[in-house]
C-alpha positions in Angstrom: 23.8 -17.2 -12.6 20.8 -18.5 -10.0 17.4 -18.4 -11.2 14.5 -18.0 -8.8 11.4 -19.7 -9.4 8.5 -18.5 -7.2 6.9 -20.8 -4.7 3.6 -19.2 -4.6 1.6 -16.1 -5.0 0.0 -13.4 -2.4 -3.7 -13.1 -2.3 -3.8 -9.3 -0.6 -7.0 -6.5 -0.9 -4.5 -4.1 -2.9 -5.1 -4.7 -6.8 -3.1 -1.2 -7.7 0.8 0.4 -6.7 -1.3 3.7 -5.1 -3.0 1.0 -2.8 -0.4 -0.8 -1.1 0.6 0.6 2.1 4.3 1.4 1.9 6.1 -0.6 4.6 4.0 -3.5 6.5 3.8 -1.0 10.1 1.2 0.9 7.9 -0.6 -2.2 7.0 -1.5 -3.0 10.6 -4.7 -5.8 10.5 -4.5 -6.3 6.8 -5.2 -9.7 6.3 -3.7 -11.9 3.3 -3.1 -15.2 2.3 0.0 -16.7 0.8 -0.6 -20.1 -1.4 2.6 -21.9 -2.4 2.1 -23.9 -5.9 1.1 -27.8 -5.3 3.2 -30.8 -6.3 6.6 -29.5 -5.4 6.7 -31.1 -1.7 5.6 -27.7 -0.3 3.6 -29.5 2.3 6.4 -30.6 4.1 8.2 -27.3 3.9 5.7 -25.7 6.1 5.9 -27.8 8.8 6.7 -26.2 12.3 6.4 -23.1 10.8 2.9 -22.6 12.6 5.1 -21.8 16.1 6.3 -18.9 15.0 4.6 -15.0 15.6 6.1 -13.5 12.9 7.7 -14.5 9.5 10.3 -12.9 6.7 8.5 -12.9 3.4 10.8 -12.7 0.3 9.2 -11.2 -2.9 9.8 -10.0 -6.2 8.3 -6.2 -7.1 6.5 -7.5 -10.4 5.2 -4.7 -11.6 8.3 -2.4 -11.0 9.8 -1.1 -14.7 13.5 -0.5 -14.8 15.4 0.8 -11.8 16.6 4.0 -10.7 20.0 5.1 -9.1 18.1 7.9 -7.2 14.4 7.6 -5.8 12.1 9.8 -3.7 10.6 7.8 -0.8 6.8 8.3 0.6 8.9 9.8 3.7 11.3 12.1 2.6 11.0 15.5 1.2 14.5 14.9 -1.4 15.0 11.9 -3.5 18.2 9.1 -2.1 19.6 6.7 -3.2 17.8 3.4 -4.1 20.0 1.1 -1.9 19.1 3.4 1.1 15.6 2.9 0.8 13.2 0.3 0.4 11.7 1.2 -2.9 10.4 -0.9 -5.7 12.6 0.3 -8.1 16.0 -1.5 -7.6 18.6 -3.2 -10.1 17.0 -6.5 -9.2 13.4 -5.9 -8.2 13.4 -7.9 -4.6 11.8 -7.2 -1.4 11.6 -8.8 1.8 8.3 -7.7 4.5 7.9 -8.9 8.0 4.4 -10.4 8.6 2.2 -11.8 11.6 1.4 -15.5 11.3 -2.2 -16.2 12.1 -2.1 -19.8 10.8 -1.1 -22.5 7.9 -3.8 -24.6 6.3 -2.3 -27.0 3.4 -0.3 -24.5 1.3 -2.3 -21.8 2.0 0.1 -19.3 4.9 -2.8 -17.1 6.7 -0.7 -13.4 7.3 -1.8 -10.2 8.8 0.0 -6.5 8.4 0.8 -7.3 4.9 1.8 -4.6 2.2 1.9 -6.6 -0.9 -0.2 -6.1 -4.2 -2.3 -9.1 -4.7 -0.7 -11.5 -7.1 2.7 -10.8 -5.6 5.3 -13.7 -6.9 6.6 -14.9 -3.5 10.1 -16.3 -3.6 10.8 -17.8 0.4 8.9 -17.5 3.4 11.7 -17.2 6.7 10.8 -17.1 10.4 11.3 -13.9 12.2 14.0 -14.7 15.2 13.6 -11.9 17.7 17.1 -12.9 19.6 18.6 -12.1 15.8 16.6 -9.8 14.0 15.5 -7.4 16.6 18.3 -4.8 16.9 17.3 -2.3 19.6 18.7 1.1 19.5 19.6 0.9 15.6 20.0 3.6 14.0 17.4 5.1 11.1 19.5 6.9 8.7 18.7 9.7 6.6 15.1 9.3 8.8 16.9 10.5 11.2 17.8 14.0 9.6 14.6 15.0 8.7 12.3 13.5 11.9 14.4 13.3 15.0 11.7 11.1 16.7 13.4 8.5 14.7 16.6 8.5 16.7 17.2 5.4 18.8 14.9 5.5 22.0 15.9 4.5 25.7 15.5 1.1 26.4 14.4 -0.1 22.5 11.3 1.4 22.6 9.8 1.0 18.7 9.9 4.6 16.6 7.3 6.3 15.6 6.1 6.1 11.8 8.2 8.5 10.4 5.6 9.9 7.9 3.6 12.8 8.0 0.2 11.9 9.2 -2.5 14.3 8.2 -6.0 14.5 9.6 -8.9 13.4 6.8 -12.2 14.3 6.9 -15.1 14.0 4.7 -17.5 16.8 4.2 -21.5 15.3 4.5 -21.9 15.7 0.6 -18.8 13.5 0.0 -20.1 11.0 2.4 -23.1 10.7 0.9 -20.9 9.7 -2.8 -19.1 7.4 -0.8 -22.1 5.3 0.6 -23.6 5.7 -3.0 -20.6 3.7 -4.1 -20.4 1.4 -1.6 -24.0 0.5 -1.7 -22.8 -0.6 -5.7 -19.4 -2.8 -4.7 -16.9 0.5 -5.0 -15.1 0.6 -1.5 -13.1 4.3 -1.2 -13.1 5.6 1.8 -9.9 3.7 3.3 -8.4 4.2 0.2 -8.5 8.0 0.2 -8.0 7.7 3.8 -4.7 5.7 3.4 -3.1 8.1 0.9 -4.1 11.5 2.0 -2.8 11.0 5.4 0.8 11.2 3.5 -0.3 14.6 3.0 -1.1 16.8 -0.3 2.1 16.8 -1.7 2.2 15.2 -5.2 4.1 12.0 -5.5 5.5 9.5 -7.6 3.5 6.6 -5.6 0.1 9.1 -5.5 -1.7 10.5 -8.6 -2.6 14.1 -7.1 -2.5 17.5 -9.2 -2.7 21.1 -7.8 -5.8 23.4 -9.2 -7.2 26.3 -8.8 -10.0 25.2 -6.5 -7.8 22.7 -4.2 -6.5 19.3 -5.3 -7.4 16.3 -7.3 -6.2 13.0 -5.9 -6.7 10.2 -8.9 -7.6 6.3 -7.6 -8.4 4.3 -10.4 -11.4 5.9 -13.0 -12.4 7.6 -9.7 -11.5 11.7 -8.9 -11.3 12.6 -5.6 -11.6 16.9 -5.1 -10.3 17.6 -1.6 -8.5 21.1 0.1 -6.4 21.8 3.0 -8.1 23.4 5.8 -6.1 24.7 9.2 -3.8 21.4 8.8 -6.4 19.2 7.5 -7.1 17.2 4.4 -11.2 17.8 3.6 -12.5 15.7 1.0 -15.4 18.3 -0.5 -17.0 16.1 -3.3 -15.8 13.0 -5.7 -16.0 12.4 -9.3 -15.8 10.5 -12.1 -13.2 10.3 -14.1 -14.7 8.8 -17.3 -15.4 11.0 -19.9 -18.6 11.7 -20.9 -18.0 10.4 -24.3 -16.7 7.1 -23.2 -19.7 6.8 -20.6 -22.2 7.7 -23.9 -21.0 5.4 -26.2 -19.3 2.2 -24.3 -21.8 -0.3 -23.2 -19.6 -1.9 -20.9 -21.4 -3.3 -17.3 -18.4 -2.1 -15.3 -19.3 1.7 -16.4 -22.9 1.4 -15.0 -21.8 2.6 -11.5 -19.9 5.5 -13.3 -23.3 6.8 -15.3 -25.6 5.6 -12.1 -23.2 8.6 -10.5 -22.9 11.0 -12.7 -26.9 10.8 -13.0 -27.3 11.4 -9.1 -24.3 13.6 -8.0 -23.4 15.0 -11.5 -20.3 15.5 -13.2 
């Protein structure tokens, strides 16, 4: 039985699985870096690879538990099965993205349009051979059936993201929170951005609940209170999600920000 050993790790802006934009398409401009581990004669490894555009990354889902034989994809409204998708959560937890090559400096593989969560193990870096890889007119599957515009196009022409893509917009009193916690190192915006524009629909990959007033979308201790609106997505107001308990008696520096909140914009 082969056992894989990683050659180095990602360095990406994604710390949590509700972060990570699902295929690398929707990570367009992300920047990351991949470092291969020293004194294994990686140096050499990575030579010529600076020619190439585009490279195969070959990774392991590390914080996947288990597997399932049936899954429900960020892009389909019933759940498939797991070898007809790309999900995480697969009998061996492997994953493969396509990435643009900005540059290689020592071990250190400069990547943009990258999807992984930082710390990703990565297990083999490929180039991307566009006489090989690049199959015009192939056909999308069960995408397909539920979004025709995914059906091959005349002459190759790339699809269209197949995802539902919802317009976000942020009422002035949520603006105001947001700045508030960028001002203090808590960058949201993209974030609830990124993962509304999937729509309100609650999802295995997004923490969002139904209420009486709308719906809560969860990111990290932070509560996000949106509605929909004539096919929008408006953010009215965010939260904290610490309880006022926790932010009375725990001292902790990291739950300044959450009382320095919940002093200006309330609970």
């Amino acid at each position: 039985m082969a056992t894989f050993e990683p050659i180095g790790f990602a360095h990406t802006p994604f710390e949590e699985k509700a972060d990570a934009p699902r295929q690398p398409r929707a990570a367009a401009g992300v920047r990351g870096v991949i470092e291969l581990l020293p004194g294994l004669g990686y140096e050499d490894a990575l030579d010529d690879l600076g020619g190439w555009s585009h490279l195969w990354v070959i990774f392991g889902f590390d914080r996947s538990e288990g597997w399932r034989p049936k899954v429900l994809p960020p892009r389909s409204a019933t759940k498939r099965g797991v070898f007809a998708t790309r999900a995480p959560h697969r009998p061996n937890p492997i994953g493969l993205s396509v990435v643009q090559l900005e540059r290689v400096e020592g071990l250190r593989v400069f990547v943009r349009d990258v999807d992984l969560l930082d710390g990703t193990p990565v297990y083999d870096l490929k180039p991307y051979v566009p006489w090989t890889d690049a199959i015009p007119g192939a056909r999308a599957g069960w995408l397909e059936e539920e979004r025709p515009e995914q059906a091959p196009r005349a002459g190759g022409a790339r699809p269209a993201d197949p995802g539902p893509s919802w317009t976000v917009r942020f009422t002035d009193d949520a603006e105001e929170q947001l700045r508030f916690l960028a001002e203090r190192g808590v960058e949201l915006r993209s974030r609830v951005a990124r993962q509304l524009a999937l729509g309100p629909r609650p999802h295995a990959y997004r923490r969002i609940k139904k209420t009486k007033a709308g719906y809560v979308l969860a990111i990290r201790s932070w509560r996000c209170h949106f509605v929909e609106v004539g096919g929008e997505l408006v953010v009215e107001r965010l939260a904290s999600g610490e309880k006022p308990k926790t932010l009375a008696l725990d001292e902790r520096e990291a739950l300044d920000v959450h009382r320095d909140f919940v002093a200006t914009f309330g609970w």
